[in-house]
C-alpha positions in Angstrom: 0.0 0.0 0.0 1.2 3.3 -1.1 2.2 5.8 1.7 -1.0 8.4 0.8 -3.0 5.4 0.8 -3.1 5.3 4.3 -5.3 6.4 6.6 -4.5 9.0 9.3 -6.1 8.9 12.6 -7.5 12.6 14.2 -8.7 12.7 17.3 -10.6 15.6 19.3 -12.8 16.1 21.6 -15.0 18.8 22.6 -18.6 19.7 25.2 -21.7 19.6 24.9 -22.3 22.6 27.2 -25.9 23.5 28.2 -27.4 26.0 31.0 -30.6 25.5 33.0 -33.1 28.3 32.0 -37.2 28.8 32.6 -38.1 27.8 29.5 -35.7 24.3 30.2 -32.3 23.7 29.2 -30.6 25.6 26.2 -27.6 24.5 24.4 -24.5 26.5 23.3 -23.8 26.4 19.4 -20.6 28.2 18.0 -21.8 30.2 14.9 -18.6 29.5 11.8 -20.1 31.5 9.4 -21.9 30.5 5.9 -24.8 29.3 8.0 -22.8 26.4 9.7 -23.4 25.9 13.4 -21.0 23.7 15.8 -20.6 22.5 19.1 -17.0 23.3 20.7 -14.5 21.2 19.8 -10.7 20.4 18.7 -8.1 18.4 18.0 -6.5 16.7 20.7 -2.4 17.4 21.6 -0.2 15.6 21.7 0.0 13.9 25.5 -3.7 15.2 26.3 -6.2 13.0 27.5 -9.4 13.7 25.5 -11.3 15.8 28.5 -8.3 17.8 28.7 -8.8 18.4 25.1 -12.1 19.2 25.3 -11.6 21.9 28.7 -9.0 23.2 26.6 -10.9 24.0 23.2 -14.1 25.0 25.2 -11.7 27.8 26.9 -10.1 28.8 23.6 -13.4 29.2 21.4 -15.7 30.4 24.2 -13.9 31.7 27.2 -15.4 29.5 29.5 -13.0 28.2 32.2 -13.2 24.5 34.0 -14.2 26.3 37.0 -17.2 27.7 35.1 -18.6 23.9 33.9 -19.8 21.0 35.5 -19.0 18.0 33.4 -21.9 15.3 33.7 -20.0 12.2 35.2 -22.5 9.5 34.5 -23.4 11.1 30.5 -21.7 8.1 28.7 -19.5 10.1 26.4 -20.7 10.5 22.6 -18.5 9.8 20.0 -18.7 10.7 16.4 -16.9 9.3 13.4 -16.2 9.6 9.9 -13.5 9.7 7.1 -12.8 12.5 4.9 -9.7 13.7 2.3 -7.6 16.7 3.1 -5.7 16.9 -0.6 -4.3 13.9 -1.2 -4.3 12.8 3.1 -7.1 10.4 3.8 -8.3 11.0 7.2 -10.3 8.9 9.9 -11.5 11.6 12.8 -13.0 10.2 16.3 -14.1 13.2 17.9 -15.7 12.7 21.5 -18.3 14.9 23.2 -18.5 15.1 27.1 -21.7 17.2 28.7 -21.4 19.8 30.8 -23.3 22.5 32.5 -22.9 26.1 33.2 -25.0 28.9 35.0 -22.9 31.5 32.0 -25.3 32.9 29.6 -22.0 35.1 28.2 -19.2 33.7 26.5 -16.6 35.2 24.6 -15.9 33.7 21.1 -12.4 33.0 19.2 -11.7 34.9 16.4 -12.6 31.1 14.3 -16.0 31.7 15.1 -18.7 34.6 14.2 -21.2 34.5 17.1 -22.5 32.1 19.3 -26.3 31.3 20.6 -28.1 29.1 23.3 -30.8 27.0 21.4 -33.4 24.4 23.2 -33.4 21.0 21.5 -35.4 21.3 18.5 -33.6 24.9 17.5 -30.1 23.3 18.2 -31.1 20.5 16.1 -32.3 22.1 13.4 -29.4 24.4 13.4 -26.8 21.1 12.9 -29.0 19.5 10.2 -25.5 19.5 8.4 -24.3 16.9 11.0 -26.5 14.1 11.1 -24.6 12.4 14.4 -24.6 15.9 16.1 -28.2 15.8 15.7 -28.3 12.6 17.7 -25.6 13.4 20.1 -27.7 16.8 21.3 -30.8 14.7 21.4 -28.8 11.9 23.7 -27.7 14.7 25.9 -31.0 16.1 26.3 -32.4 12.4 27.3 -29.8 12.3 29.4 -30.6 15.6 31.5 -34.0 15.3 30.8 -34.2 11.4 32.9 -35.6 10.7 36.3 -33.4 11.0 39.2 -30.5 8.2 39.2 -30.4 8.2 43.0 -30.6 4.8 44.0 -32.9 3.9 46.1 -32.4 3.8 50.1 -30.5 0.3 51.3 -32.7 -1.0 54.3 -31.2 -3.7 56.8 -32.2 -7.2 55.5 -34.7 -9.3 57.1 -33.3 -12.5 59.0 -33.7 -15.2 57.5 -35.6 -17.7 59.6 
């Protein structure tokens, strides 16, 4: 197999923030330009892990510190997948999403992006119809804050046994 035959492995990682608001939760989308909406996201360093990644982009592209998020420890992370051809490169990207909240409604975007807006599900959705798996990843994130408590129940003393 021929050197540019190969495929190259990118990974990144980025959040799927959201914030709490009357009207339920909202979701942050990054505004690129050309009509093209994103969550926050990047490629992954070398020696990062991918949540440092992710705390890392978030910062860059929105000004939101680590401090400023709380990352959902029991949302199963949501990956997304595909190839794609950079010239003559041929490119396999993983990205991963975490989900986290914030009590920000003000973020401060990187020069890479054009504005930035807080949608609820079916507006964020709509907004990434260009990204099918996005679609599906906001929609799993919404299940996820949307579910009954996950408290488990209270552990009573067992009966003897007789």
């Amino acid at each position: 197999m021929e050197e540019d035959e190969k495929w190259q492995k990118v990974i990144s990682a980025g959040l799927i923030i959201y914030r709490m608001t009357d009207q339920g939760p909202k979701f942050l989308l990054l505004y690129r330009g050309r009509n093209i909406w994103d969550l926050p996201r990047g490629r992954m360093e070398a020696a990062e892990r991918s949540l440092q990644t992710a705390f890392r982009e978030v910062w860059e592209e929105t000004g939101l510190r680590r401090s400023d998020l709380r990352i959902e420890r029991n949302f199963r992370k949501a990956y997304e997948k595909f190839p794609y051809t950079s010239g003559r490169r041929r490119v396999f990207k993983i990205v991963i999403f975490y989900l986290a909240e914030t009590a920000n409604s003000q973020v401060r975007v990187s020069p890479e992006h054009e504005g930035y807006a807080w949608f609820n599900l079916n507006e964020a959705r709509r907004h990434l119809t260009r990204f099918k798996v996005r679609q599906a990843i906001i929609k799993k994130a919404w299940d996820f804050i949307k579910r009954p408590s996950t408290l488990p129940p209270p552990k009573y003393p067992e009966s003897p046994k007789n």
